[in-house]
C-alpha positions in Angstrom: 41.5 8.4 -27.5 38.6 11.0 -27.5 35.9 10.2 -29.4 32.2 12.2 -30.4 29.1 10.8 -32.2 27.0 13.3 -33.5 24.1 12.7 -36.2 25.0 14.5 -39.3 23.5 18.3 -39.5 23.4 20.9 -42.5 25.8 23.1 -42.1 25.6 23.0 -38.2 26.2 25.8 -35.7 29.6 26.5 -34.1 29.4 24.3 -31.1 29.1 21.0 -33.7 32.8 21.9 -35.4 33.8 22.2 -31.6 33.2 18.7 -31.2 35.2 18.1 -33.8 38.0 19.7 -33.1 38.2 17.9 -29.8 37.7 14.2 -31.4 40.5 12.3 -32.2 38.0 10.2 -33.9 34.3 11.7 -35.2 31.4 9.2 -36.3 28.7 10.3 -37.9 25.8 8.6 -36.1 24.0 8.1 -39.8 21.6 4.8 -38.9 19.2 6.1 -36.2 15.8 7.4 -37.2 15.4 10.3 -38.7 14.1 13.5 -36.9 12.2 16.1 -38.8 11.9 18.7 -36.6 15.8 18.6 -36.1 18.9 19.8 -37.7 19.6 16.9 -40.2 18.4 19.2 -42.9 18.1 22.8 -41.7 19.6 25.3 -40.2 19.8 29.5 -39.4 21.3 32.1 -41.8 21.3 35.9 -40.4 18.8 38.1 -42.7 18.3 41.9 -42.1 14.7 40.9 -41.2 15.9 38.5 -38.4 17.8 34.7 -38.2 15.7 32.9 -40.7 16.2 28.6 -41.7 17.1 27.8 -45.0 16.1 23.9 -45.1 17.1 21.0 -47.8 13.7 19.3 -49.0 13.5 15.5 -48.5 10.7 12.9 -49.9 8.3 12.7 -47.2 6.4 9.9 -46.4 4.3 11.3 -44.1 4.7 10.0 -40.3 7.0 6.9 -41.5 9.7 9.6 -42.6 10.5 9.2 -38.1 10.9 5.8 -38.9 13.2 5.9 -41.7 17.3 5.9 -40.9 19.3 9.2 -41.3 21.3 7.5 -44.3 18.0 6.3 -46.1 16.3 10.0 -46.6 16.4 11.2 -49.7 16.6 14.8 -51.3 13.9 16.2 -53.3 15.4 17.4 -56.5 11.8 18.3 -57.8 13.1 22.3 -56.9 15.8 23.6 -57.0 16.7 24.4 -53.6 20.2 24.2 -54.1 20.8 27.4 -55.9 18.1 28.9 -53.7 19.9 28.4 -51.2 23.3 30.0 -52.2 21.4 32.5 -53.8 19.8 33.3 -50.0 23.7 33.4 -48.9 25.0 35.3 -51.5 22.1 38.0 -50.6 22.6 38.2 -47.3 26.1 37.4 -46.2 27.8 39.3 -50.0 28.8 42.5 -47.4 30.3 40.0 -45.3 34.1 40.9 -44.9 35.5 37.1 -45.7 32.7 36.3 -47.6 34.9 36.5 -51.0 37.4 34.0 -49.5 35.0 30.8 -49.2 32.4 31.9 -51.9 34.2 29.9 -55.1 34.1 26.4 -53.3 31.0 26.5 -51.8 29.0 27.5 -54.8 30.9 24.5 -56.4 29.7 22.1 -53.7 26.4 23.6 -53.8 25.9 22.6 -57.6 26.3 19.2 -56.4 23.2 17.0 -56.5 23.5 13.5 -54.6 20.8 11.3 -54.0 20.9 11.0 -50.4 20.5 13.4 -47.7 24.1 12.6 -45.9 25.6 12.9 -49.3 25.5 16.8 -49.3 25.2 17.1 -45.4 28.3 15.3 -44.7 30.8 16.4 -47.5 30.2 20.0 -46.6 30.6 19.4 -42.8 34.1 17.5 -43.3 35.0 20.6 -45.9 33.9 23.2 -43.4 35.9 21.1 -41.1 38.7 21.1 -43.2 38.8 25.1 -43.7 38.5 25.4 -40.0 41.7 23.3 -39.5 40.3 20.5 -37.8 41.5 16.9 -38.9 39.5 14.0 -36.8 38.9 10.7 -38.2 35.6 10.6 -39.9 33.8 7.4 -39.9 29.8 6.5 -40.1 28.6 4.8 -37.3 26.7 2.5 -40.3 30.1 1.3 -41.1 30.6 -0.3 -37.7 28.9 -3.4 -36.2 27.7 -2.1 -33.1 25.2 -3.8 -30.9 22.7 -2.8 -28.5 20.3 0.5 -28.2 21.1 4.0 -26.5 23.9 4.1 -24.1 24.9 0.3 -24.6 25.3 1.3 -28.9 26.9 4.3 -27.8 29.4 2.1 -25.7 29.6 -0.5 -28.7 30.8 2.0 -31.0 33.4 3.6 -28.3 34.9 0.1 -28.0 34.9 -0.9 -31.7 36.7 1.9 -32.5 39.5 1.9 -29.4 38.3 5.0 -27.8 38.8 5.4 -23.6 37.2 9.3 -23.6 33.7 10.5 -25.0 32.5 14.0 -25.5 29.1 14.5 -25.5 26.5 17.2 -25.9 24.9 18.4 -22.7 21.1 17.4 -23.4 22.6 13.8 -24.0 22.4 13.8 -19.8 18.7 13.4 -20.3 19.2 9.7 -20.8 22.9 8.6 -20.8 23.5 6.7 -18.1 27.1 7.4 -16.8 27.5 4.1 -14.5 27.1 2.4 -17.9 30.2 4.3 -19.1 32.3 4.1 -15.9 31.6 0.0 -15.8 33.3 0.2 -19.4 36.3 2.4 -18.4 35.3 5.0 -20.8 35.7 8.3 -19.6 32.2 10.6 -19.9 32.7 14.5 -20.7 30.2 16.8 -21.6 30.6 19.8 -23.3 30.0 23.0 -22.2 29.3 26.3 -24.5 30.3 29.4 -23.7 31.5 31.1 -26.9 32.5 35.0 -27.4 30.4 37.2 -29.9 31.5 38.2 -33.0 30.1 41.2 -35.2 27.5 40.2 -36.8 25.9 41.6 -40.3 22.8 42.1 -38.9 22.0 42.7 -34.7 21.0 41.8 -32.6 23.6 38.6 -31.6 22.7 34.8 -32.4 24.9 32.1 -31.6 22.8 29.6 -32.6 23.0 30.4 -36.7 25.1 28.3 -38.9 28.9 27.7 -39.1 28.5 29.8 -42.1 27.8 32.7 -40.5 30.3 32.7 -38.4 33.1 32.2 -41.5 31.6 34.7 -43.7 32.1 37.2 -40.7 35.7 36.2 -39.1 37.5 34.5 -41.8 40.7 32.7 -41.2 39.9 33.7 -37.4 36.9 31.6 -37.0 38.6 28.9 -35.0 39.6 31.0 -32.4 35.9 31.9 -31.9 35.5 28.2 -31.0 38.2 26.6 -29.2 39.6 29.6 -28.2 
């Protein structure tokens, strides 16, 4: 059983929802700290001026916030960031020739205002998912008992939920230690991208821009721009 854990991401780039597609099982790694310079709540839309981030605003608390987990960050509702945000899609990606087709339910999602961080991030990563065609098992990794730091967590989590085969993210070789997974019979795969271009709105070519960008522009296509 193939299994990834990623940390949940705002609408994350393509090679995320690959992931997905490949995991018979996805966890959510939602109770390790928080990283602010990250993805957890940010990402890149394509502007005519060049790839720009659009980023959700969360309570800081100053250098503790790298201390705090994932699932505790909350949202600052003090602006309305929510309708900027569409209204930063809507601008740039309306001549977009599939926009139309996704518009209606994400401007319903985006009126949505939870609490918590992982609230919005991960409800709109399982939809995306879902309008992709690709049907893992979601869990949070905060729902599991696992034990132990780094690898030996990682390898908790693998065996509390049955899997034999992990797909990870290449960076992840940077302090995974494999021997750890071969002593647990767990198979170790990492992923490699090498996606085609698509036409973009706006040239010259980035791959690393969100999902979004990437639906707006191919449609009912995307997933073929993925796995192939």
């Amino acid at each position: 059983m193939k299994c990834v854990i990623l940390q949940p991401s705002y609408i994350p780039w393509r090679g995320y929802f690959h992931q997905i597609a490949l995991a018979d099982i996805f966890i959510f790694y939602d109770d390790v700290q928080y990283d602010s310079r990250g993805w957890r709540n940010r990402n890149k839309i394509k502007t005519p001026s060049g790839s720009r981030w659009i980023t959700i605003p969360v309570h800081s608390k100053g250098s503790q916030i790298e201390h705090i987990p994932i699932n505790k960050i909350d949202i600052d509702w003090s602006k309305s960031w929510n309708e900027e945000h569409w209204s930063s899609l809507k601008h740039n990606y309306a001549k977009a020739p599939h926009f139309s087709q996704y518009a209606d339910i994400l401007i319903e999602f985006y009126s949505h205002k939870p609490e918590k961080l992982i609230d919005f991030t991960i409800p709109l990563t399982k939809l995306i998912s879902d309008l992709l065609g690709f049907h893992p098992t979601f869990l949070l990794s905060s729902q599991l008992q696992a034990e132990g730091s780094k690898t030996d967590r990682l390898i908790s989590i693998l065996k509390l939920v049955g899997a034999d085969h992990y797909i990870s993210g290449p960076s992840a070789k940077d302090y995974i230690d494999p021997n750890q997974f071969r002593n647990a019979g767990i198979k170790l795969e990492y992923m490699q991208y090498n996606y085609p271009e698509y036409t973009q709105l706006y040239p010259p070519f980035d791959g690393q821009v969100s999902i979004l960008d990437l639906l707006f522009m191919t449609g009912s296509n995307a997933r073929e721009y993925i796995i192939g």
